[in-house]
N, C-alpha and C positions, 0 to 999 in steps of 0.2 A: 888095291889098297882101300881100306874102307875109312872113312870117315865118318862118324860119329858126333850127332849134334841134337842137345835137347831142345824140345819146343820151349817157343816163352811162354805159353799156357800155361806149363807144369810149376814156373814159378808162379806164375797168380795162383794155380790149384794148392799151390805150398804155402801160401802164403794169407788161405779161404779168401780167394777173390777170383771169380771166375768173370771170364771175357762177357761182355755184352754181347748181345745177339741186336745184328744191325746196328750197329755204335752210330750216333753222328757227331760232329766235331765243329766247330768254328772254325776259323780259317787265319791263321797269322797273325798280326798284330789284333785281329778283332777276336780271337781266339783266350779263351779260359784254358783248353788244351789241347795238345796234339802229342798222339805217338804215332807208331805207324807197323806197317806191316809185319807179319813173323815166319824170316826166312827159316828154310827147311834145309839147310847143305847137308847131302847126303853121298859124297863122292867124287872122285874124280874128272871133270868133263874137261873133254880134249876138243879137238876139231870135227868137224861134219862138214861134207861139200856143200857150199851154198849155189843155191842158182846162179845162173849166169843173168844180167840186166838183158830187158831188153832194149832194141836201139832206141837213139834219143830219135826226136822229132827234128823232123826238118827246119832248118834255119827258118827258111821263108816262111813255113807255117807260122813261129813266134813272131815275125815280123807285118804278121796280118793286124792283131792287135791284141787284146788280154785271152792269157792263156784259159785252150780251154779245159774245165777242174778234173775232164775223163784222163788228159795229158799230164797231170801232177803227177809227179811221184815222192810220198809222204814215208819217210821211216822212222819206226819207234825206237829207241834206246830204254833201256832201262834192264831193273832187275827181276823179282823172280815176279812182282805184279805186271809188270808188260808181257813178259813168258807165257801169263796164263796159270800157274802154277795156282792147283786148289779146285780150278774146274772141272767140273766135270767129264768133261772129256780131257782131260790133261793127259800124256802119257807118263808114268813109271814104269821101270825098265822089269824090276823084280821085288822080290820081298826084300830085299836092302835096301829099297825104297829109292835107288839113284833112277835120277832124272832122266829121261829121254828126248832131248832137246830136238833132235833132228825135223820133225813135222814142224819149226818155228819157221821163220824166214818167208817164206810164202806159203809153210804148210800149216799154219796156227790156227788155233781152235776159232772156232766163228760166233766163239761168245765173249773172247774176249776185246777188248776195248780196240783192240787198233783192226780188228775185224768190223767193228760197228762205225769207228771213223769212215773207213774205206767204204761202208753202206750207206753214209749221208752224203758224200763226197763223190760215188760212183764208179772207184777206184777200184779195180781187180786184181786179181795177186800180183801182178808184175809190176803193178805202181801204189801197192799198201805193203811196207815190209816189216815185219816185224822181230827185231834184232835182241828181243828181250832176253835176258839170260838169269841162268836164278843162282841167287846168293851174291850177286857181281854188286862190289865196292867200290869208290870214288874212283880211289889210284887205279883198279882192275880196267874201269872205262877208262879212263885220259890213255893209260897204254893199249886198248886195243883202238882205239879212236887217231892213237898217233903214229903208233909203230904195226899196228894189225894184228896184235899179241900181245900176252902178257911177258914182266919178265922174268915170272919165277910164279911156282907153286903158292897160291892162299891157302895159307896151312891152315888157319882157323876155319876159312867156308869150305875148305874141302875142295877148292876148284881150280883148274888151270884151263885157258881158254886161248884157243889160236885161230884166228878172222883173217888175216889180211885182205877177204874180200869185203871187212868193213868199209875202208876205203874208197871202194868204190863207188858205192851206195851210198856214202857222204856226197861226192862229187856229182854223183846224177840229182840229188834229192831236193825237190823243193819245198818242201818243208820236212825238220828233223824234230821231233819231244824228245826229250830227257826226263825222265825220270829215275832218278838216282840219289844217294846218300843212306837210305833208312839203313841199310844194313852194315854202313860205318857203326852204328850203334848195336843192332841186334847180332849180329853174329857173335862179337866178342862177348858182350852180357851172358849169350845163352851158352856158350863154351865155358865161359867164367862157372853156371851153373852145372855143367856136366860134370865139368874137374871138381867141383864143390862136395857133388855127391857119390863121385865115383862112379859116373852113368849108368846109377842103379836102377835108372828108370830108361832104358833104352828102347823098351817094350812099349812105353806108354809113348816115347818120341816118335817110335815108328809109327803107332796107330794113327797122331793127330796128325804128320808129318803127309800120310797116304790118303786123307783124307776122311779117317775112321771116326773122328768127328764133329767132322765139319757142319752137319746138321745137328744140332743138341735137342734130340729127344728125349725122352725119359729114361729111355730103355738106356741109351747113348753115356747120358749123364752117371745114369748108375755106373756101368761098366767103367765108365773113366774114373769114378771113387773111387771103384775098388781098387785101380789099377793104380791110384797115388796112394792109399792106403797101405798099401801092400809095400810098400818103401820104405823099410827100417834105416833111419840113417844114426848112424854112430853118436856121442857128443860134439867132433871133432867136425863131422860132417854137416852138424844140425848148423855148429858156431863158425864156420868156411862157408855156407848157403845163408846165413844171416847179415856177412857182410858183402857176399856178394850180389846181394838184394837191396844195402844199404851205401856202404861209400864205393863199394864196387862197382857197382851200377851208375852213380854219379861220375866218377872217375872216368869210366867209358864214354857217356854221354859228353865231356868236353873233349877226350881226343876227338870222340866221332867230328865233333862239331869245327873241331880245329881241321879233321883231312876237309870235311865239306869248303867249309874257306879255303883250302890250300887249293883242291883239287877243280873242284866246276868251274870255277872262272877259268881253268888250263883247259880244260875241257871245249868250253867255247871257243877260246881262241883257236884250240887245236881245227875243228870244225873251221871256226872263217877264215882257217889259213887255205884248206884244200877245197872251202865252196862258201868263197863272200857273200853272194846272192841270195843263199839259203834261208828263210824263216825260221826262227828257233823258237820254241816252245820250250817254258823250262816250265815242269809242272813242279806242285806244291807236294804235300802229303798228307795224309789223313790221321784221323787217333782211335783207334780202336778200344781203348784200354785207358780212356781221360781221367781215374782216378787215380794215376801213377803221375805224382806230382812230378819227379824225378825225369819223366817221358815228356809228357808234356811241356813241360822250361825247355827241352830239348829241342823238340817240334816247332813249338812254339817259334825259337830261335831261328830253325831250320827255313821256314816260311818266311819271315824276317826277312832274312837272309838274301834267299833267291826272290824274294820279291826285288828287293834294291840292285841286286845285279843284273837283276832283267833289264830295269829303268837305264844301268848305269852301261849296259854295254847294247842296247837295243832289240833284248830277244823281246819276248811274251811273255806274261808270267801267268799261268793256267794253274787257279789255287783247285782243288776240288777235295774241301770239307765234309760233306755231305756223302762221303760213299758209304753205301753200305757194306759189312761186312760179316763174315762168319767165322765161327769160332775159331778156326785156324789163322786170324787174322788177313787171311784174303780177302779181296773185292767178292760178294756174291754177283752175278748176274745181271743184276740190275746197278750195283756198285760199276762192272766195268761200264752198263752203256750209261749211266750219272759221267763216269769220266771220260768219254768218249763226245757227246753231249757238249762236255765243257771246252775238250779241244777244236773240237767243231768252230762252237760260237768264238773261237779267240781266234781260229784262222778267219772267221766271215770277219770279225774285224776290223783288221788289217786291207 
């Protein structure tokens, strides 16, 4: 079953506002603006076998004195930016551009962020995990974080997801990041768009989607003109894409804002019910696209937000403003090890 989802690029390209090349952003309340990433849902994602841990360390070892950091073991939560999703070495499965998840877990790329934590830290794949999943929503985590599954199809990202070996990897994990919410916001906006125009641009979604242009060349740029050009949309279609860039977009931006409140603080708790001990890491998010007033108030808030419940229930709050990114709204390279970097210095710490 295919699912179908336009890039949020194609509304800035609709709207003559094209993405920044390496955006940087403020951070929360110190912040002018913030949006954030631009999920790509492109299909169905079921289960894949995950490794098996390996054993914990001997009692008496912990009982020598402070753990040593080769003995941590650090897991990532998050969505399609903890995945990797954008890099270079990323896997796509085919030209329907659906995700290849399975190399994540211990087998994830070694440029993205929770590869570079694990390279400051010492950490080998059996104690750096990386749990990231793309297009995954507030509710989508609390249910695989509580139950090891979802409980029913995300019709809008296209995804159904089943971990029960997340659980596990909570309970070994000395420290867990979260990074989650953006895509309370972006998924429904860019669907909002798809239904808008009758995904007359499905061609141009796969392009930016697979990575076709993520480096904005000249050459790049042209071909993406033409490819938005090339999009006759009806009256009906132009006045359905006007408002779903105006109170549509708004509108989404307070649900999103409402699951985040509803959902991460369950989130946590779900975590220091099965592993009190654990350090949490809740990270912030970045704004690629800081001239979308609409984004930004969102972000904005978002940051807000998870800074106070950091404070208020004992995690960490890891802002990282400063990422760079590329037109497809992902971290480049240097974005993941900027965030990588950040989670670093907020476990040294503690």
């Amino acid at each position: 079953m295919k699912k179908r989802i336009l890039s949020f690029l194609l509304a800035a390209a609709m709207t003559a506002a094209c993405l920044p090349l390496g955006a940087f952003a403020a951070d929360g309340a110190d912040a002018a603006a913030q949006t954030a990433e631009n999920p790509a849902s492109v299909g169905i994602i079921g289960s894949a076998e995950v490794p098996a841990l390996v054993p914990e360390t001997d009692a008496e070892d912990d009982a020598e004195g402070p753990q040593d950091p080769h003995s941590l073991t650090y897991v990532a939560f998050g969505d399609s930016i903890a995945a990797g999703v954008g890099l270079t070495n990323f896997v796509y499965s085919d030209a329907d551009i659906f995700y290849d998840i399975s190399p994540n877990f211990k087998g994830y790329s070694d440029e993205c962020y929770v590869a570079y934590v694990a390279d400051a830290l010492g950490l080998d794949r059996d104690h750096a995990i990386n749990l990231g999943l793309p297009t995954l929503m507030t509710k989508d985590l609390l249910e695989l974080v509580r139950d090891g599954q979802m409980s029913e199809f995300n019709q809008p990202a296209g995804t159904y997801y089943v971990y029960p070996e997340f659980q596990d990897y909570i309970r070994e994990a000395d420290i867990i990041s979260i990074e989650i919410g953006m895509n309370d916001a972006m998924v429904p906006f860019i669907v909002s768009i798809g239904n808008a125009t009758n995904w007359k641009s499905e061609q141009l979604a796969n392009s930016l989607i697979s990575g076709g242009y993520r480096d904005m060349s000249f050459s790049n740029f042209t071909k993406m003109m033409k490819q938005v050009f090339s999009i006759h949309l009806t009256s009906k279609e132009t006045s359905d894409l006007f408002y779903a860039l105006t109170t549509g977009m708004s509108n989404t931006c307070k649900q999103a804002y409402t699951n985040v409140e509803t959902y991460l603080p369950q989130i946590v708790d779900a975590i220091r019910a099965q592993n009190p001990d654990v350090q949490i890491l809740l990270l912030g998010c970045y704004n690629p696209v800081p001239l979308m007033w609409t984004w930004s108030n969102f972000f904005n808030k978002y940051n807000t937000f998870v800074r106070q419940l950091a404070e208020d229930t004992g995690c960490t709050y890891v802002p990282i403003p400063r990422t760079k990114t590329a037109n497809d709204g992902h971290p480049t390279i240097q974005g993941h090890k900027y965030i990588a970097q950040q989670i670093v210095d907020a476990i040294e710490e503690e």
